[in-house]
N, C-alpha and C positions, 0 to 999 in steps of 0.2 A: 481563262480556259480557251474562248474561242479565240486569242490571239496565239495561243502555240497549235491550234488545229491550223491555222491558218501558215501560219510557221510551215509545219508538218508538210502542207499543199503545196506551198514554194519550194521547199526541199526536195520534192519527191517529182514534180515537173522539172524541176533545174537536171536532176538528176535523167532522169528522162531522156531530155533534149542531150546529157553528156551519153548517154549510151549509143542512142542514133549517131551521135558524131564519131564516137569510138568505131560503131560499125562501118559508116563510109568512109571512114581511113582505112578500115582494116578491107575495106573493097579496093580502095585505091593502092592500098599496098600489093593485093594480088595481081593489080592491071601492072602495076610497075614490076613485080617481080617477071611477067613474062614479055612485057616489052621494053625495058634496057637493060645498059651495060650495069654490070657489077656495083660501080659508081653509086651510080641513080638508082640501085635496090638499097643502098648503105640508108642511101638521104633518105628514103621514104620508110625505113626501119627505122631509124631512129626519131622520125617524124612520128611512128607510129607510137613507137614504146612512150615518148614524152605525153603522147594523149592518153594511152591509158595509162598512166601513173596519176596523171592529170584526174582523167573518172574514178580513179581508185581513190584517191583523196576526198576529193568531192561525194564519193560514192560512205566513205566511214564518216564525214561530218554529215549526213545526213542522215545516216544508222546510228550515231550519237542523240541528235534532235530526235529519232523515233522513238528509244530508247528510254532516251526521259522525259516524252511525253505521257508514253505508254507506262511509267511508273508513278506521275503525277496523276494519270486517271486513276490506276490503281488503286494508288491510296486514299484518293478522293471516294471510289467507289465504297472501300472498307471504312472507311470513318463513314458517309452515309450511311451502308447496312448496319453501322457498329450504335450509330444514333437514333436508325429507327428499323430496327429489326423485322417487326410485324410488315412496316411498308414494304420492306425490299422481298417478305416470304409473299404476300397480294401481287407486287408485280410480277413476280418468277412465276406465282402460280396462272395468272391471266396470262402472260407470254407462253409456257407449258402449252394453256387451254388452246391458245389460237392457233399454235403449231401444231397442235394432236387435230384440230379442226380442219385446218388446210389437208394436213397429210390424211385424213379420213375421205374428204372428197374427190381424191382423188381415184 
């Protein structure tokens, strides 16, 4: 379990870091579209497009790994409640208590 959370953290940094990048292309694309010729707007558009296809990619294999993270807790979670009933109604009800707690002191 804690190696797919961990998964999860590297997916979601990697991903990250592709967005920043996606954005300082798409800054460099604006610089280039009002200082060159025609040319030099073609190269830095199709520079651009190849990166975000690039994060698009990178962007659904990591919405994949979220995915079936998020449905391995899942079902870990319901076979838990499904094993011990009374525990999982004790802990909802202590989590409940502490949240009505906080938002009371407020």
């Amino acid at each position: 379990m804690m190696n797919q959370v961990d998964e999860f953290n590297r997916a979601r940094t990697r991903m990250a870091g592709d967005i920043k990048t996606v954005i300082a292309d798409g800054e460099d694309l604006l610089k280039a579209a009002a200082d060159v010729s025609g040319e030099g707007f073609a190269v830095a558009r199709k520079k651009f497009a190849e990166k975000l296809g690039s994060a698009r990619a990178k962007l659904a294999d990591a919405s994949e790994a979220a995915v079936g993270t998020a449905r391995e807790v899942a079902a870990a979670a319901d076979d838990y409640v499904h094993d011990s009933p009374w525990t999982a109604i004790g802990i909802a009800a202590a989590g409940g208590m502490l949240i009505g707690f906080l938002a009371a002191r407020r």
